[in-house]
N, C-alpha and C positions, 0 to 999 in steps of 0.2 A: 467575426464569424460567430453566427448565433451558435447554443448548444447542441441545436440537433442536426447541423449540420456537422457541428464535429462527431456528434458520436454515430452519424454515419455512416463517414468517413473512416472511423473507426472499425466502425463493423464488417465494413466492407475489405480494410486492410485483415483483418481477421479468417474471413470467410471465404470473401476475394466473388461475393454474388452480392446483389441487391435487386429488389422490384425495378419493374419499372417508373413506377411513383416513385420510388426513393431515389432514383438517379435523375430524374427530373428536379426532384427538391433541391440535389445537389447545383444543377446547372442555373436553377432560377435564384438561388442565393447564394451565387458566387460573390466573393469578392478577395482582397487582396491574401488576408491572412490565410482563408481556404486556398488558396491558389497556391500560397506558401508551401501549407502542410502537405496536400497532396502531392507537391514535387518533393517535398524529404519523403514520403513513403516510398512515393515512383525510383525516386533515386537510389537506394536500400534494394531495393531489387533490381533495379538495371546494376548496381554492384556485385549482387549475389549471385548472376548468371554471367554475367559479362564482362565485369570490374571496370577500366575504365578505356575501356577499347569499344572502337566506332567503325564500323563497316559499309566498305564502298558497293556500290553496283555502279558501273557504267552503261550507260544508258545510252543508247544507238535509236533514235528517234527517227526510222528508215522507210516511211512513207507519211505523210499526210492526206495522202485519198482516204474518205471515209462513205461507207455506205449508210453510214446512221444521222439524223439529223438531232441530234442531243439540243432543247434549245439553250444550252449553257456553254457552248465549246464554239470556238473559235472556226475549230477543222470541219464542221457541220458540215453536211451536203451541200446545202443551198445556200451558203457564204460564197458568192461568187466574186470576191475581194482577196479571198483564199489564192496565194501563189502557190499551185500544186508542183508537187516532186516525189521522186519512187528511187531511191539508192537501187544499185543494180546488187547483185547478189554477193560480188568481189569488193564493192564499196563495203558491204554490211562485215563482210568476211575481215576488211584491212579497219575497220573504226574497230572490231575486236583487239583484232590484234594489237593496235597502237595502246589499247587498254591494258592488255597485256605486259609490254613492255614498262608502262609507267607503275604495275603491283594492283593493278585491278583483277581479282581472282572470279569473281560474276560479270557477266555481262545480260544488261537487259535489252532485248529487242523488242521496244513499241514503236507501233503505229497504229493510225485507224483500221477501221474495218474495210482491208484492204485485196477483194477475195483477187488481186491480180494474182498478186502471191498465190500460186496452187500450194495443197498440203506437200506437193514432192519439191515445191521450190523453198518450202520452210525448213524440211527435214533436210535438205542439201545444204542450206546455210548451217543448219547446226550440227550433223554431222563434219561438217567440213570445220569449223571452231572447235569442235573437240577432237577434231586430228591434229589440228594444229597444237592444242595444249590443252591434252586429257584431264587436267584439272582444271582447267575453268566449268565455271558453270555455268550453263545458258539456262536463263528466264526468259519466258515469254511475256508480252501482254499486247497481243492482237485479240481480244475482243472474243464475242460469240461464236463457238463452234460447235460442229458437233463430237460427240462420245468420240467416234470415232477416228476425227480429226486429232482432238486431244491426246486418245493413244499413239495414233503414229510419229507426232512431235517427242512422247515423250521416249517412244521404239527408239527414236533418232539420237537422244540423248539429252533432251530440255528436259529437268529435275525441279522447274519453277513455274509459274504462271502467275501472274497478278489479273485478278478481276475485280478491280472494285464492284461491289454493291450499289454503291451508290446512297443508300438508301433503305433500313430496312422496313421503311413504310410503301406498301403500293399504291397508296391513295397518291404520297408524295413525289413517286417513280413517274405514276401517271402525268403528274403536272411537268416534272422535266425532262420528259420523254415522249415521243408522238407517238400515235396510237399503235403503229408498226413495232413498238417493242416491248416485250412483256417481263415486268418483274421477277414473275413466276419462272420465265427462264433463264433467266439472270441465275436465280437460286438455284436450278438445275444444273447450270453449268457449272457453280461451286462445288456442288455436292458431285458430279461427274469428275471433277479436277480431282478431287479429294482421296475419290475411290478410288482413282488409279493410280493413286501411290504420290501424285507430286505434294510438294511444299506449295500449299497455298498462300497466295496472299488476295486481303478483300481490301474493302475500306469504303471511306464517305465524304465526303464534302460538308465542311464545318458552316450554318448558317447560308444554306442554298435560299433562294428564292421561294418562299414559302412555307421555310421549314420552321417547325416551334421546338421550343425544350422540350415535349412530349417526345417530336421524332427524335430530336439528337438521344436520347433519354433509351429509346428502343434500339438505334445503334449502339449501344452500349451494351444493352442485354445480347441484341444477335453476335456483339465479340463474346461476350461470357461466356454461352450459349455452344456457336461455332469454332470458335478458339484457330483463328486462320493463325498459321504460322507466320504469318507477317500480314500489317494493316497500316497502308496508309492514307493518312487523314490530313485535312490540310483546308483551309477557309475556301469559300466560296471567294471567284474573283470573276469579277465581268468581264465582257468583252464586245468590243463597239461592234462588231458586226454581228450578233445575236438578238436575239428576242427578248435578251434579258440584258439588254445594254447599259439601262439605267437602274439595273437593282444597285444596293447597298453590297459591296465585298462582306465576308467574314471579319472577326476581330480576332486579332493577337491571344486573348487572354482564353476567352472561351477554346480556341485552339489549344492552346496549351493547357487548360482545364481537362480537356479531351485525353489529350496524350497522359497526363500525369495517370486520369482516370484508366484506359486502357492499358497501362503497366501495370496498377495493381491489381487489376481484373482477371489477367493472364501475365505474371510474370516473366516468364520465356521469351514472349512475342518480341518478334522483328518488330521494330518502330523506324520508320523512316522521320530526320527532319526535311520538312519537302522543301521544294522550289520555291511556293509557291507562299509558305509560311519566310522564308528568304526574302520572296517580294513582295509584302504588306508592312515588314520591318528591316531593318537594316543587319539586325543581330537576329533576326526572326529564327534562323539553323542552331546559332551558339544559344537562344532561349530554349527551342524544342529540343534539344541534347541533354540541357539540366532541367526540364521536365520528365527526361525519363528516354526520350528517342534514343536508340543508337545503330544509326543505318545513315547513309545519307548517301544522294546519288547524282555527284557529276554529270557532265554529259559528253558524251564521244563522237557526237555526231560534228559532221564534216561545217565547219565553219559559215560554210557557204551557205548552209540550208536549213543553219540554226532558226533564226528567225521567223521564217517558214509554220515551222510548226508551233504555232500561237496558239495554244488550248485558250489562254486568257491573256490581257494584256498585260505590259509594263516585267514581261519573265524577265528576269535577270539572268547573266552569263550566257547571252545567245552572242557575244563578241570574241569570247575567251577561246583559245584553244583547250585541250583536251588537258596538257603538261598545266597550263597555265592556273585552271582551274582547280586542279589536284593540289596545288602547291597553296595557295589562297587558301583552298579548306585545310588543309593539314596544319595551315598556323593559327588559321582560326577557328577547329578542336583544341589545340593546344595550348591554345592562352585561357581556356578554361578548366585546361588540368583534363583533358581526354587525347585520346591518340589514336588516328587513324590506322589502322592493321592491314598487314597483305596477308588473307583470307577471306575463302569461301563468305564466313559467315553465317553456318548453317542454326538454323532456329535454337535454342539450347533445347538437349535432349530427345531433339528428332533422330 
């Protein structure tokens, strides 16, 4: 590690902001020792708010119709190799509840941009989960809505929403988005989520198609910047039926570079280890954990229709049931000295 990326790194554990040129210099002269040091920092504060407890969300994956043609996603409109399905409202109501019973205290409802769903069939689903069990907590992450859409979800009783960013570059939005979608409302819909009281979460895709260490560099500043209560981040991974079939996936390190960085940037922040870092490595969840993650998120959806929902390829645990996969993570938190909790998990200090 040369000197000035250490006393960067430094400065930024200190200050907890950097430029955007200084977070760039950090990602373009990575290497092993950097990678080191930033997860004992990252680590130091995922102990100081969290200690060494890891939080679930179950994850109810309960449509793959999508209105949007993202050219990175598997579920894109015009992937007509897509086996489509739509959970009915009681399927989404019982993949809860089964989360329930095994200490899952959030549950997340995604799917694509799925306008079958009316606002009064979304607010039915989640009022009905928190009659069933007033303390769970429903997260959403269906996509672009509007203001007003977003309040009556949260009328209903959803306290969450995840919208990834994507990206806090529009030049770079533009390239992985068709023209039908606008960055600029992407950022609208944060800042609308924001103001109505819920717990945000954003995030990005690590080494997309195009992307340089300047963008990943600028995702850094917009977490400093917006401070989403939860952000997850996770490699870019292709997918055979896309426009970006034969790009390069994301790497391990830089991902984890990522997360170490985003913990000391905002120390509170939800960190999710994803799926998706899971499926680029073998230990890809137990590395983003000791980088700094502690969130990680099962899936509850019905075995049948796992598969189904292929954002990118080769996802791991589309075979597992629900018990099956709770129990798998929980030993392997555990063999690295962390331990999975039955709670909420709310942001520290929200």
């Amino acid at each position: 590690m040369d000197q000035e990326s250490k006393k960067l790194l430094e400065e930024l554990n200190n200050s907890h902001s950097l430029t955007v040129e200084q977070y760039q210099y950090l990602i373009e002269h990575m290497d092993s020792q950097l990678l080191e040091l930033a997860a004992e920092y990252a680590r130091a504060y995922q102990h100081q708010y969290y200690g060494n407890k890891v939080y679930t969300r179950g994850l109810v994956e309960f449509t793959n119709f999508c209105r949007n043609n993202c050219y990175y996603c598997g579920i894109r409109r015009d992937n007509i190799q897509c086996e489509r399905y739509r959970l009915s409202k009681s399927d989404i109501i019982e993949c809860a509840d089964t989360g329930y019973k095994l200490g899952f205290r959030t549950t997340v409802l995604q799917g694509g941009e799925d306008f079958a769903y009316s606002d009064q069939d979304i607010c039915e689903i989640v009022r009905s989960i928190k009659k069933l069990h007033p303390d769970m907590v429903v997260t959403l992450s269906i996509g672009e809505r509007s203001k007003e859409s977003y309040q009556a979800y949260f009328d209903a009783g959803a306290s969450r929403y995840l919208l990834r960013h994507e990206t806090a570059n529009p030049e770079l939005y533009a390239k992985l988005h068709p023209a039908s979608m606008s960055w600029e409302n992407r950022m609208n819909c944060l800042r609308d989520l924001r103001e109505i009281g819920y717990q945000v979460g954003a995030g990005f895709m690590v080494e997309s198609p195009g992307q340089t260490a300047k963008d990943l560099a600028m995702d850094l500043k917009f977490v400093e910047e917006f401070k989403p209560d939860m952000c997850g981040i996770g490699p870019y991974i292709s997918h055979k039926d896309t426009p970006f079939a034969k790009e390069a996936s994301g790497t391990l390190e830089t991902t984890l570079l990522c997360l170490s960085l985003i913990r000391i940037i905002y120390p509170q922040v939800l960190l999710p280890a994803t799926t998706a870092l899971g499926t680029i490595h073998p230990k890809g969840r137990e590395m983003g954990i000791q980088a700094g993650a502690n969130v990680v998120m099962p899936n509850l959806s019905p075995g049948s229709v796992r598969k189904k929902y292929s954002l990118y390829d080769n996802k791991i645990c589309t075979g597992e049931e629900a018990a099956e996969c709770i129990v798998c993570l929980k030993n392997r938190v555990s063999s690295i000295g962390y331990e999975i909790v039955e709670d909420p998990g709310n942001r520290a200090g929200f």
